[in-house]
N, C-alpha and C positions, 0 to 999 in steps of 0.2 A: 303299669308294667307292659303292657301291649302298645303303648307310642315308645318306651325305651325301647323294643326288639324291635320294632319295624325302623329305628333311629339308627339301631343297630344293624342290622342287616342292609339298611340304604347304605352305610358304610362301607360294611365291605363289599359293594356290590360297585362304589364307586372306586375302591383299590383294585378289584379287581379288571374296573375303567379304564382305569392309570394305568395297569400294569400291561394294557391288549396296547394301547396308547406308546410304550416305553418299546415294547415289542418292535411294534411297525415303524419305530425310529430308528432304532439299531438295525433291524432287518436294512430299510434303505440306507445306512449310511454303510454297510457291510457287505451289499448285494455288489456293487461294483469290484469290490477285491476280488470277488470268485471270478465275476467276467470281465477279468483286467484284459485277458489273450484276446478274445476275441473283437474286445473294443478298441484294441491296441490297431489287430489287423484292421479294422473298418475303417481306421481314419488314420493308420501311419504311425502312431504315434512312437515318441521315442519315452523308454522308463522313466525318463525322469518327470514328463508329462503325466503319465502316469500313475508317478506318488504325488504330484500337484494335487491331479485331479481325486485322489483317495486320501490324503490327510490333510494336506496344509490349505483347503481352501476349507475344513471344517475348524479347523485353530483359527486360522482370520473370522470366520465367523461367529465362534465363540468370545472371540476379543472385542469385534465391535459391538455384536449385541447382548450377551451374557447381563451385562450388568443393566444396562437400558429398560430389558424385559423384564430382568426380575421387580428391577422398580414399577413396571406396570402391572406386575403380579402383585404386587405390594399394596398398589390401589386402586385397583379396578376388579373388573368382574372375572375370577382366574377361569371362570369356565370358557366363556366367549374368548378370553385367549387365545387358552387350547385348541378350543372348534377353530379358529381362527389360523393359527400357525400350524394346525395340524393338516387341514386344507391346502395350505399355502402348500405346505412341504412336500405332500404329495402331489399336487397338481405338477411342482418343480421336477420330481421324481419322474413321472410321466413324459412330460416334456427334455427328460432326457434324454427317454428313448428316440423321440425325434430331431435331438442336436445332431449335424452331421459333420462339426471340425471341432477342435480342438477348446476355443472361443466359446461358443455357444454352449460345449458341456461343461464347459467349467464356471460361467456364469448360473448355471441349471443347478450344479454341484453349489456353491456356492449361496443358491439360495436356499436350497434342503439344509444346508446349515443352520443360516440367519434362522429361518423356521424353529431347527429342534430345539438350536439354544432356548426355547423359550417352554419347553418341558419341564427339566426338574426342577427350577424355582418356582415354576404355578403348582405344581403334583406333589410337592413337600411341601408347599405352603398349605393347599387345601387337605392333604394327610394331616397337619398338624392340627386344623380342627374341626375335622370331621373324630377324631377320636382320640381316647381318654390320654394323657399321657404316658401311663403304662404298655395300652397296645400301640404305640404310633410305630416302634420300634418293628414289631412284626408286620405293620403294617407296609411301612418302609421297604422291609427284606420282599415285600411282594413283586413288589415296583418294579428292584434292581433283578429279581427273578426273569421278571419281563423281560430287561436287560439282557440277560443271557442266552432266552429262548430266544430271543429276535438276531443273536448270533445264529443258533441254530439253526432257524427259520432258513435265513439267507442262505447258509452252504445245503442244507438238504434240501430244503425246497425249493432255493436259486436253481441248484446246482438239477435237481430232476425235473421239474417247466424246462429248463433251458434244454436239457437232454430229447425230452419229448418233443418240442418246436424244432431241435435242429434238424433228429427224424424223420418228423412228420413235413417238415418241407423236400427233405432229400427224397421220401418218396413221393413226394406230389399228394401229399394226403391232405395238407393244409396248404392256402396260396400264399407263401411266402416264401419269400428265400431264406437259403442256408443259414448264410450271414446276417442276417435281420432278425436270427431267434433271441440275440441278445437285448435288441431294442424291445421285444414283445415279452419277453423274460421282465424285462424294467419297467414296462407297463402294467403290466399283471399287479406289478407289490405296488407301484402306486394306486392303484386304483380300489387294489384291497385297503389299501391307508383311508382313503374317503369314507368307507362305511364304519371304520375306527372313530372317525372327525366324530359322524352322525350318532352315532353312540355320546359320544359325549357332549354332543350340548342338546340331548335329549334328554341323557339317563343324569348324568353328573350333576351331584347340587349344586350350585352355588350357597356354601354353610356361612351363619356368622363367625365374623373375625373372633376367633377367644381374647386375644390380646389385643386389639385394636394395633398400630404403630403408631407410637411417638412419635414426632417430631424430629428428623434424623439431625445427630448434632452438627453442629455447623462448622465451619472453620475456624478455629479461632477458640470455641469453647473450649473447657477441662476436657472433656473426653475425648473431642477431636486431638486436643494438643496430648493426650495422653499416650494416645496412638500411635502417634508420628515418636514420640520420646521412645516407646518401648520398642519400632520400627528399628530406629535408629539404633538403641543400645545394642539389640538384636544382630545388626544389619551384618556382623563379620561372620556368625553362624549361616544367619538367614542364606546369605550367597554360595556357601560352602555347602549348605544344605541342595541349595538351588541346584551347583552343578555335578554335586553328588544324584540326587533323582533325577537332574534332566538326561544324563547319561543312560540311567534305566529308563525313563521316555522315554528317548529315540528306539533305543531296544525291539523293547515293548513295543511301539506304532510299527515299528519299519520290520522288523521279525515278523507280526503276525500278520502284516498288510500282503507282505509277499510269497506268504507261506500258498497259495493258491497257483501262482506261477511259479512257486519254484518246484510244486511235485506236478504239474505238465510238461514243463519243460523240460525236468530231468530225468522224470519218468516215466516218461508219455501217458501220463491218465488224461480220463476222459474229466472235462468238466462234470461231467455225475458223482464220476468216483473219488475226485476230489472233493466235492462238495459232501458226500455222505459222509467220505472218512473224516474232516476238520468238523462238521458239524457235530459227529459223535466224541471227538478230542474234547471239543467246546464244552457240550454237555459234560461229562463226565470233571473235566478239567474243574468245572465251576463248582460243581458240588464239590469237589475234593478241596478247593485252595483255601474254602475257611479256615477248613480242620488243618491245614498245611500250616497257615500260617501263626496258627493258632503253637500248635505243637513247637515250632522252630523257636518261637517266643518265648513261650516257658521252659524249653532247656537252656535257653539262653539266659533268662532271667533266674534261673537256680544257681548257672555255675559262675556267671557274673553279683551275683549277691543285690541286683538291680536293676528294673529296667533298664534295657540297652538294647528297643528297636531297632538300631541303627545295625548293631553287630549280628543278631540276627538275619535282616538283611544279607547282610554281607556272606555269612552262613548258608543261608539260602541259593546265592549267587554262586557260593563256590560248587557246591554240591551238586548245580545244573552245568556249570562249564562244560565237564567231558561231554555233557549230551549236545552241549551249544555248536562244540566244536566237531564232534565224531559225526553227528545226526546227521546234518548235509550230507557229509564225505561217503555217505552208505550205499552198497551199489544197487541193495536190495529198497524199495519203497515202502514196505509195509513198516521195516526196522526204523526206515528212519520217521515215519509216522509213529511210532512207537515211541522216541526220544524225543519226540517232537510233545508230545503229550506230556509227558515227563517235566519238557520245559516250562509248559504252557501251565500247569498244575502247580507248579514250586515256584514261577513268578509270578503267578495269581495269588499264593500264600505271600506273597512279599507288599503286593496292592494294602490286603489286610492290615500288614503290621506297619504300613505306612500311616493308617490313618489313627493309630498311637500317638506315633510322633505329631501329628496337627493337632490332636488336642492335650497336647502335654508341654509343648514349648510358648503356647501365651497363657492370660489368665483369663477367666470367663468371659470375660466384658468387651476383651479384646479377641476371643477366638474368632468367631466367624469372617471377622475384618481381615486378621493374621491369614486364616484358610483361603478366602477368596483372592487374598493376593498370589499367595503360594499358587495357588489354583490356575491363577489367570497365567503367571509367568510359565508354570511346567505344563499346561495344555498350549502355550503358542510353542515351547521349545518341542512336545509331542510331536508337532505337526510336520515338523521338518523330517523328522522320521521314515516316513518312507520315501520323501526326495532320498535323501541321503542314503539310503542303501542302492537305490536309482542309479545314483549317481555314481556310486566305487562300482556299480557292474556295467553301466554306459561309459564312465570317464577312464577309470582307475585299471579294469581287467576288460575293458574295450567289447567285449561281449556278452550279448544277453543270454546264451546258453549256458555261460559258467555263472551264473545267480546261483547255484550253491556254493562257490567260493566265498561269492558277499555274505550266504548265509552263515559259515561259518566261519572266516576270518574274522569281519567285522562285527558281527555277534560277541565272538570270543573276547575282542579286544576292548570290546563296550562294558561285556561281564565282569570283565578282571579291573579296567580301569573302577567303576561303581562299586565293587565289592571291596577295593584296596582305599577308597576314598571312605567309605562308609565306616570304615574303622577308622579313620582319621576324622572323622564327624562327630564320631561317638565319644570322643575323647573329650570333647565340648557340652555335649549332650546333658550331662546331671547340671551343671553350672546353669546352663540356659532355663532349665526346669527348675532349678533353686530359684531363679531371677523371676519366671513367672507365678510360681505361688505365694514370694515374698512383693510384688505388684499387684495380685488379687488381694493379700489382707490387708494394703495400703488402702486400696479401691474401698473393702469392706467398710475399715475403719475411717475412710473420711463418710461414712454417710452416706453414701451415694444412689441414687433414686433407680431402684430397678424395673425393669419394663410393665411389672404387673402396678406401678403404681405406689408403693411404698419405699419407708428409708431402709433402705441395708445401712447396718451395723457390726462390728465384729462379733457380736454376740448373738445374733439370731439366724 
């Protein structure tokens, strides 16, 4: 009884590893959005460099290394990993603060990507057994917890170091310049990342595999050739699907990537009081979108007679437009921080009910394959995200002081296109879910050897 509690407790002491781990990812990948102005000023930059340099050099990183890592997660040591990539990332982190053009931060940026990608395939691999299958679930919600503080993290605590350093050099209290609080701001969070690393390949077990991995099937085998069949029969939904949520990705990246400069810029806050206000949106935002998404679902699934994630969705999306669009256009800052929340709350419920649909349109055997594809394509369309709002307030309205026009013209027209497309998704949607449970009792009933080692059969 006393090596189960203490088996137990190493456990959660390692999710709550994971979860400080998950934290200080987000935090760095999130810190630059709040000090986009001042990094803007230090080196010239023009917005669209900008959303380069905060979304889409973490999408290319997640495309090339995403899958690479998880395979070393797969067979190697996940701890050493972690220690490994988490190190990396930070040290990258740090060495931001002293890139001084364009080039150099975006290779910096760039490599805090390659790093993170290698997070949650080692920290859901090692969650899966370090504990019982009943808790991995809560154990999991830890993780993605981490996930949301380390939003927080960034805007309230980016947002008051940086306030303090800009202070503390304008009056000669510290030996630095004004302009230099944001490199010392970026310092700071990586350098807190390093004692994250050392935590874990201190504390963190290295557990055994529960399932060991198979032998990944090959090309050419039934289950590879299975794949590609139900890819394929899939593939008119799949696309429709694709440019149905890549519409809410760009959204989604580019909404919340600019949401930091556009209340400076349009309402003169202080990097503090930007940072404090989105980091309490955030907090609050997260706790609320389960239940958001959750509620928007089962009305929908009452008065439709059947799942219908998609129309939900779509539901969702309508019900935020007036905020999408009125919110920018607001002369007062708190109001539109207000609607801004609003937004941010009701397409965090849509995140949710998103992940219905992954696991409802393949069949077991084939989900995670079906997910990581979906995955890989709508995290690189993400990434364009904040280019593209960049670029209609750099190219389209020639001025970066009307960024709340981009916020709410292109917001608006992103909401309405996603939400008028998602109801035309939906309409697909039961057929595709008939096609994948009638492919899983295919799968059952030929026999088919499941990863613990035995035959499935339609009978057991």
């Amino acid at each position: 009884m006393d090596t189960e509690k203490k088996q137990h407790a190493r456990a959660w002491l390692a999710a709550v590893v994971l979860a400080l781990a998950a934290m200080i990812a987000m935090a760095d990948k999130t810190l630059p959005m709040l000090l986009m102005e001042p990094i803007k000023h230090a080196m010239a930059l023009t917005d669209v460099q900008i959303g380069i340099l905060t979304g889409f050099t973490f999408a290319i990183a997640m495309a090339v290394a995403a899958l690479p890592l998880a395979w070393l997660a797969d067979r190697y040591d996940r701890t050493l990993l972690l220690g490994v990539a988490i190190t990396a990332w930070c040290l990258l982190t740090i060495a931001s603060g002293f890139a001084t053009n364009f080039t150099a931060l975006f290779l910096c940026r760039l490599g805090v990507g390659l790093g993170e990608a290698a997070l949650m395939p080692a920290a859901l691999s090692l969650i899966a057994d370090l504990f019982p299958l009943r808790r991995v679930a809560r154990a999991s919600g830890m993780l993605f917890f981490g996930v949301t503080f380390g939003g927080v993290l960034a805007m309230v605590g980016g947002g008051a170091l940086y306030g303090y350093l800009h202070a503390a050099a304008l009056e000669g209290t510290l030996p630095l310049a004004s302009d230099d609080a944001w490199r010392w701001t970026t310092v700071a969070f990586g350098a807190a990342g390093l004692v994250v690393a050392a935590l874990v390949v201190t504390i963190l077990p290295e557990p055994r595999r529960r399932n060991p991995a198979m032998a990944a099937a090959a090309i050419g085998t039934p289950e590879a050739a299975g794949f590609r069949e139900y890819l394929t029969a899939t593939l008119p939904f799949i696309l429709l699907l694709v440019i149905c949520l890549g519409m809410s990705a760009i959204f989604t990246v580019g909404f919340n990537g600019w949401l930091a400069p556009f209340f400076t810029r349009t309402y003169g806050w202080s990097i503090e009081r930007t940072g404090s206000t989105l980091g309490t949106i955030l907090l609050v935002a997260g706790l609320l979108s389960p239940f958001i998404g959750v509620f928007f679902n089962q009305i929908v699934r009452r008065w439709m007679g059947r799942e219908a994630p998609l129309a939900a969705i779509s539901l969702m999306l309508l019900v935020i437009l007036p905020f999408v669009i009125g919110g920018p256009l607001m002369s007062n800052g708190l109001w539109a921080a207000a609607a801004v929340g609003i937004v941010i709350a009701i397409s965090g419920g849509c995140s949710i009910v998103i992940s219905v649909i992954y696991v409802s349109i393949a069949p077991s055997h084939l989900r995670a394959r079906i997910t990581a594809v979906l995955l890989l394509v709508l995290g690189l369309i993400s990434g364009a995200g904040t280019v593209v709002y960049a670029g209609f307030t750099d190219i389209v309205l020639g001025d970066p002081s009307r960024i709340h026009l981009t916020m709410s013209l292109l917001s608006g027209l992103l909401i309405l296109f996603t939400a008028i497309t998602s109801l035309f998704v939906d309409r697909r949607y039961p057929a595709v879910v008939a096609m994948a449970k009638e492919a899983e009792l295919r799968h059952l009933g030929s026999g088919a050897a499941d990863p613990r080692g035995h035959e499935l059969s339609a009978t057991n």
